[in-house]
PyMOL CGO cylinders between C-alpha atoms (Angstrom):
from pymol import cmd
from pymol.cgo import CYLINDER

trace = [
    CYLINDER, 17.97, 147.41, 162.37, 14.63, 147.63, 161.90, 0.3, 1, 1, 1, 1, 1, 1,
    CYLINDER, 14.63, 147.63, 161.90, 13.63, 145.27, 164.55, 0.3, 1, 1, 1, 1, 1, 1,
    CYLINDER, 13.63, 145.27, 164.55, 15.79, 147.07, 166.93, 0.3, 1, 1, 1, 1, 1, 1,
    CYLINDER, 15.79, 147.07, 166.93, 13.74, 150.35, 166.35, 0.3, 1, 1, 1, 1, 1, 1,
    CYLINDER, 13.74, 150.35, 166.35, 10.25, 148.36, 166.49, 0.3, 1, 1, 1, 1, 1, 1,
    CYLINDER, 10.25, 148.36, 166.49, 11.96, 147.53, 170.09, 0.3, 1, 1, 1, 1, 1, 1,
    CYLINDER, 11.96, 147.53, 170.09, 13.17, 150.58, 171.39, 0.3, 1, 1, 1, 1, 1, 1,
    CYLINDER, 13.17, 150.58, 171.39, 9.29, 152.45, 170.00, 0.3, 1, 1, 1, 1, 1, 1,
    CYLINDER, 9.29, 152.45, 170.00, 7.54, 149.34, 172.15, 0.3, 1, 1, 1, 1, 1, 1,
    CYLINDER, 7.54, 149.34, 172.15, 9.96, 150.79, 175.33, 0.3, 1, 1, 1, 1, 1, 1,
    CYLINDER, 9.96, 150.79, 175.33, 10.08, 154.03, 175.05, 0.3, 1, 1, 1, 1, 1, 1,
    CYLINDER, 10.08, 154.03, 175.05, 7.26, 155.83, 172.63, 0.3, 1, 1, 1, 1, 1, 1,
    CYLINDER, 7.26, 155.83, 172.63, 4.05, 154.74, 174.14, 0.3, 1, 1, 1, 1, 1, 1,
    CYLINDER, 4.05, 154.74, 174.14, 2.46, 154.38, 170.73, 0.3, 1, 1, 1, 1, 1, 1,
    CYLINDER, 2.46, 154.38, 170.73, -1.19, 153.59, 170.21, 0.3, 1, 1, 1, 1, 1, 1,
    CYLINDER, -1.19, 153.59, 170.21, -0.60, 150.97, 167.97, 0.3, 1, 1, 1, 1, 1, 1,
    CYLINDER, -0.60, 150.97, 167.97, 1.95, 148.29, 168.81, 0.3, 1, 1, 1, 1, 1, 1,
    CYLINDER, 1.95, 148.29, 168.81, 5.15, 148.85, 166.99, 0.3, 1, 1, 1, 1, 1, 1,
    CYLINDER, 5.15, 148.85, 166.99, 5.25, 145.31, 165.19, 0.3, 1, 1, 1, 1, 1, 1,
    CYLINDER, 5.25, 145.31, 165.19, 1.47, 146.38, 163.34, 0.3, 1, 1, 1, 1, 1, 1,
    CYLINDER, 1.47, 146.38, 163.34, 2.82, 148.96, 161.69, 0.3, 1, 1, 1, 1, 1, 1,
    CYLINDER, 2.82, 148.96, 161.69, 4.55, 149.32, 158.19, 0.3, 1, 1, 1, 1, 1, 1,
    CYLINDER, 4.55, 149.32, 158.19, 7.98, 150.80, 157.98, 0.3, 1, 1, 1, 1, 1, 1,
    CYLINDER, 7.98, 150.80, 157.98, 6.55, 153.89, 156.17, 0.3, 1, 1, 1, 1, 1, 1,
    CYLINDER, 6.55, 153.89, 156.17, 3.82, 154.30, 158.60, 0.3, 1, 1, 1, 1, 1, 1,
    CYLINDER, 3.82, 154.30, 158.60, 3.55, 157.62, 160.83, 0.3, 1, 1, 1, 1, 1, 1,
    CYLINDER, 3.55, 157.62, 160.83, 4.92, 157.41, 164.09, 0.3, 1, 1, 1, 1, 1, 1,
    CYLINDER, 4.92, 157.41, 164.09, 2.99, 160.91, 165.10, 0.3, 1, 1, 1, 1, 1, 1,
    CYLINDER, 2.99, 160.91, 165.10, -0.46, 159.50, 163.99, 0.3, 1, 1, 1, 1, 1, 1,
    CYLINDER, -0.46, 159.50, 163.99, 0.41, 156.17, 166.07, 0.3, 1, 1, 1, 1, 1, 1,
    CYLINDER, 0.41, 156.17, 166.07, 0.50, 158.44, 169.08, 0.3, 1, 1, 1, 1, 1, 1,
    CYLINDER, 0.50, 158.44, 169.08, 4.56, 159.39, 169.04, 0.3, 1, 1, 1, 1, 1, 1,
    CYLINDER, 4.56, 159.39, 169.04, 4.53, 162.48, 171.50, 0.3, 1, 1, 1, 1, 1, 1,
    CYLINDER, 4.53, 162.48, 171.50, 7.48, 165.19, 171.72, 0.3, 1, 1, 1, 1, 1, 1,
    CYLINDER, 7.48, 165.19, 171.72, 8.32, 163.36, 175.18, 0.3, 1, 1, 1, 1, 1, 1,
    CYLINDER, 8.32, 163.36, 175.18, 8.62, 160.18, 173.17, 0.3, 1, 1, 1, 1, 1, 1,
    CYLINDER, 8.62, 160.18, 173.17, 10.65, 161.64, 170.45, 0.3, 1, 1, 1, 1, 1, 1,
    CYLINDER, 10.65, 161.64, 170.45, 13.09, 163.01, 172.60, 0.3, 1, 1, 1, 1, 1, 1,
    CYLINDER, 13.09, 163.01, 172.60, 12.65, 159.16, 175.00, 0.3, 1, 1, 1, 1, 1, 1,
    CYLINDER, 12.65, 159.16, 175.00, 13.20, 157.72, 171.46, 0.3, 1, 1, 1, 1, 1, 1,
    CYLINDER, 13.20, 157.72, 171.46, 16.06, 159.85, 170.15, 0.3, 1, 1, 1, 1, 1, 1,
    CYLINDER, 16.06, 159.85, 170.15, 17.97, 159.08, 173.37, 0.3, 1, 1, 1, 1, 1, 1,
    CYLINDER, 17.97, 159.08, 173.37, 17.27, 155.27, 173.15, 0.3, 1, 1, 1, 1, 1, 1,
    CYLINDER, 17.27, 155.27, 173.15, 18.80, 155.23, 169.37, 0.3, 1, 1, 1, 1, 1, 1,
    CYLINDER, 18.80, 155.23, 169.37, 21.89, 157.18, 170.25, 0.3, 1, 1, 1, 1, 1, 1,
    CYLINDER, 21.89, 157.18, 170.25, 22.33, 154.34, 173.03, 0.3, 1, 1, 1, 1, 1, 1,
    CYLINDER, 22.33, 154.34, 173.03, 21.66, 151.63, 171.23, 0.3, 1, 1, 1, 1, 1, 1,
    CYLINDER, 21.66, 151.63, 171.23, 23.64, 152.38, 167.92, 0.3, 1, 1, 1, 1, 1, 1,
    CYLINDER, 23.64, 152.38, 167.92, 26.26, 154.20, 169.11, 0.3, 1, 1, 1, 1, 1, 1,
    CYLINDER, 26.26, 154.20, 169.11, 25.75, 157.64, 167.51, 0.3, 1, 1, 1, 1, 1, 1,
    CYLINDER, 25.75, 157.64, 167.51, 24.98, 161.15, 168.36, 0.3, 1, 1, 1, 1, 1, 1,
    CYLINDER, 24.98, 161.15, 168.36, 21.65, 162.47, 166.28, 0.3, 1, 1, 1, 1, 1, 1,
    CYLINDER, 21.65, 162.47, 166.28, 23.11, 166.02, 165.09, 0.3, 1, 1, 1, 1, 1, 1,
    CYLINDER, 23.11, 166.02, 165.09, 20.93, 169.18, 165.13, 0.3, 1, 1, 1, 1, 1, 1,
    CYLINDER, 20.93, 169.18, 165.13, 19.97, 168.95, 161.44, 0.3, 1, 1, 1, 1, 1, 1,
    CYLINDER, 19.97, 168.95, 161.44, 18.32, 165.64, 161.95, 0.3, 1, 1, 1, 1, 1, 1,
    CYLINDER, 18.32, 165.64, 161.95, 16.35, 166.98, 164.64, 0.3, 1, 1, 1, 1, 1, 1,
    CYLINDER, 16.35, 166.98, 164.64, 12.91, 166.87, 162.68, 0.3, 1, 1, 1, 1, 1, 1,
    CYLINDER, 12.91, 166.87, 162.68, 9.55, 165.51, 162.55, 0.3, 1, 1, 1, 1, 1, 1,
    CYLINDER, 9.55, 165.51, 162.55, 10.53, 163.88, 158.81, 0.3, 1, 1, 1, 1, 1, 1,
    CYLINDER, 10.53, 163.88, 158.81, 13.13, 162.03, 160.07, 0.3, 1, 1, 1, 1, 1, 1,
    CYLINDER, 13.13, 162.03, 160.07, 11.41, 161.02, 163.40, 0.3, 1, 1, 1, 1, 1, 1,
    CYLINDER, 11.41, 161.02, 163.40, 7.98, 160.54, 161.44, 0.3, 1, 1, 1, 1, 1, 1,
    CYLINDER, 7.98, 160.54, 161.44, 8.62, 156.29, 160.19, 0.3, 1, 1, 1, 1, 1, 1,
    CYLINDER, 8.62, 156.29, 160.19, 10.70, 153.84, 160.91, 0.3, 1, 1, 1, 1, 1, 1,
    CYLINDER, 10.70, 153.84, 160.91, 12.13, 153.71, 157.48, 0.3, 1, 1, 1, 1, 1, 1,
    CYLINDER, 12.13, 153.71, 157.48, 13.41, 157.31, 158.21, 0.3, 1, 1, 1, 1, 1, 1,
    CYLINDER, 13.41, 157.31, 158.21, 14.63, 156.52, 161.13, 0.3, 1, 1, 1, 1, 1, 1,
    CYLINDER, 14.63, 156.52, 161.13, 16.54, 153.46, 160.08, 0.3, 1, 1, 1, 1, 1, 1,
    CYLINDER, 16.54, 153.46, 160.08, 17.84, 155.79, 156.96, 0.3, 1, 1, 1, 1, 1, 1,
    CYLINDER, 17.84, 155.79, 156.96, 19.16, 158.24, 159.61, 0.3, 1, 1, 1, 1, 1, 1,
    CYLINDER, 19.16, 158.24, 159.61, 20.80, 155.25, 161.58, 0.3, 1, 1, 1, 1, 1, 1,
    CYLINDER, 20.80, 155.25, 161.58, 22.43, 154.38, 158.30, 0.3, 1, 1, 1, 1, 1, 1,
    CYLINDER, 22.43, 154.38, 158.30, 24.07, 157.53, 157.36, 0.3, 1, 1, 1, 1, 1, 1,
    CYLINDER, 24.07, 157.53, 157.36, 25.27, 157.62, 160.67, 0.3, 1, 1, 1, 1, 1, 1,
    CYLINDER, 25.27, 157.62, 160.67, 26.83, 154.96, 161.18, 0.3, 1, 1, 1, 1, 1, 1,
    CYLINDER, 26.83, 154.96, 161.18, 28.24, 155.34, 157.38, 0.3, 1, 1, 1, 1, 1, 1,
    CYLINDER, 28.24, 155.34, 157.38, 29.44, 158.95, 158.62, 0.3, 1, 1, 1, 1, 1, 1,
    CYLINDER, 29.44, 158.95, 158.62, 31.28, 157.28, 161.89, 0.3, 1, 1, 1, 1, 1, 1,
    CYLINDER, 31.28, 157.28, 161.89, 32.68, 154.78, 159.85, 0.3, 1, 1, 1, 1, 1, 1,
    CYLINDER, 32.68, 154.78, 159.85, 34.40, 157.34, 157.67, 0.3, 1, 1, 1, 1, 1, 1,
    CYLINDER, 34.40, 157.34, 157.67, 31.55, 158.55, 154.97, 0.3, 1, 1, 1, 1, 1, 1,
    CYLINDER, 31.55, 158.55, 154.97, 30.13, 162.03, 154.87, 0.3, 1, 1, 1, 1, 1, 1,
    CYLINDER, 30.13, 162.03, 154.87, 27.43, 163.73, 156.68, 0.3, 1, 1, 1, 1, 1, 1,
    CYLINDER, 27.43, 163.73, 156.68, 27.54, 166.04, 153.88, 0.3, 1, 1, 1, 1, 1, 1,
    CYLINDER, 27.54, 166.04, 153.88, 25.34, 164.31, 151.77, 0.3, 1, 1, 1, 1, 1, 1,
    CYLINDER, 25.34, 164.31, 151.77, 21.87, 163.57, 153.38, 0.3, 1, 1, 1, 1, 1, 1,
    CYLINDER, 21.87, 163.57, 153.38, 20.23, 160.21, 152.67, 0.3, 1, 1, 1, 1, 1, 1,
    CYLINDER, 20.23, 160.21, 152.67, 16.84, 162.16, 154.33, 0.3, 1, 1, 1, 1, 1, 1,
    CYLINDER, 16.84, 162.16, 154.33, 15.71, 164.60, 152.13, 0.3, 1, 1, 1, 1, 1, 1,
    CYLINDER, 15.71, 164.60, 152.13, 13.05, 166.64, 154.17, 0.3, 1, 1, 1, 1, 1, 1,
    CYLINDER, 13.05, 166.64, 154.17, 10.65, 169.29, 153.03, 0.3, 1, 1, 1, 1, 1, 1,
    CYLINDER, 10.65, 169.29, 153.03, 11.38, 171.44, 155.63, 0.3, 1, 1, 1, 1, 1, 1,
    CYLINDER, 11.38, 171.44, 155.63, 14.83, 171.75, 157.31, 0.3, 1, 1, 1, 1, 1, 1,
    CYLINDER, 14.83, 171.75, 157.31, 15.22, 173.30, 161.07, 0.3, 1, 1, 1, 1, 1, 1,
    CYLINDER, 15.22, 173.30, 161.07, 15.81, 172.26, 164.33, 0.3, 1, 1, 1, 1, 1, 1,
    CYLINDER, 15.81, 172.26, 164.33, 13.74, 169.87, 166.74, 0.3, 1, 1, 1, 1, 1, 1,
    CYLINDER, 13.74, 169.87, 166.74, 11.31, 171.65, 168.98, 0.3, 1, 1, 1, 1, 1, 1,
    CYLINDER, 11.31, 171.65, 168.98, 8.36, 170.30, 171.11, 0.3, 1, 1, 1, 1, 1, 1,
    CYLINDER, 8.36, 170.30, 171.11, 5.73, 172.75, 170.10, 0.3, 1, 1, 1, 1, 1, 1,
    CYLINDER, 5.73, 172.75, 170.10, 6.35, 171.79, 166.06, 0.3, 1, 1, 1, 1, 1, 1,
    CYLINDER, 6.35, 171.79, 166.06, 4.76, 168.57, 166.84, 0.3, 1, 1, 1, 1, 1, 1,
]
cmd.load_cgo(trace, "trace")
C-alpha cells in the first residue's frame, strides 16, 4: 500500500523531495505537499483504493505522512469491508474539517 501512495505523491503532489527518499513518518507539508496537492492527492487515493475519504478525515494529521495516510486507507477499507468507522485508527490533536487556508 505503501508503494502505491509513494506513486500516486510522485503523480500528483509535486513534492520537493522525491517520494521514494522519504520515510513513512516523514512530513508531506515540509516536502512541499500544497492544499492543491492534498486535494490532487485525496482524489487519487479515493480512485485508486476504492473509498470515499469522509469529512472527519479531512485534516492535515492524516494527510501529513504516508504512514497516516496508509492508516486511513486501512480503516477504510476495514470499514467497507464491514468494520467500524467508529473507532479511529488516526488519533489527531486537533479534529475539524479540511480547508485550504489551515495549511
Amino acid at each position: 500500500m505503501k508503494t502505491v501512495l509513494r506513486r500516486i505523491l510522485s503523480e500528483w503532489a509535486r513534492l520537493d523531495v522525491p517520494p521514494d527518499m522519504l520515510a513513512d513518518d516523514a512530513d508531506l507539508y515540509a516536502a512541499g505537499l500544497s492544499a492543491i496537492g492534498t486535494v490532487q492527492l485525496m482524489l487519487s487515493i479515493e480512485d485508486e483504493f476504492d473509498i470515499e475519504i469522509p469529512n472527519r478525515m479531512l485534516t492535515r494529521d492524516v494527510f501529513s505522512s504516508i504512514e497516516s495516510l496508509a492508516a486511513a486507507v486501512t480503516e477504510l477499507q476495514g470499514a467497507r469491508s464491514g468494520g467500524s468507522l467508529n473507532a479511529p485508527l488516526i488519533q489527531t490533536a486537533s479534529v475539524g474539517t479540511f480547508s485550504p487556508d489551515a495549511l
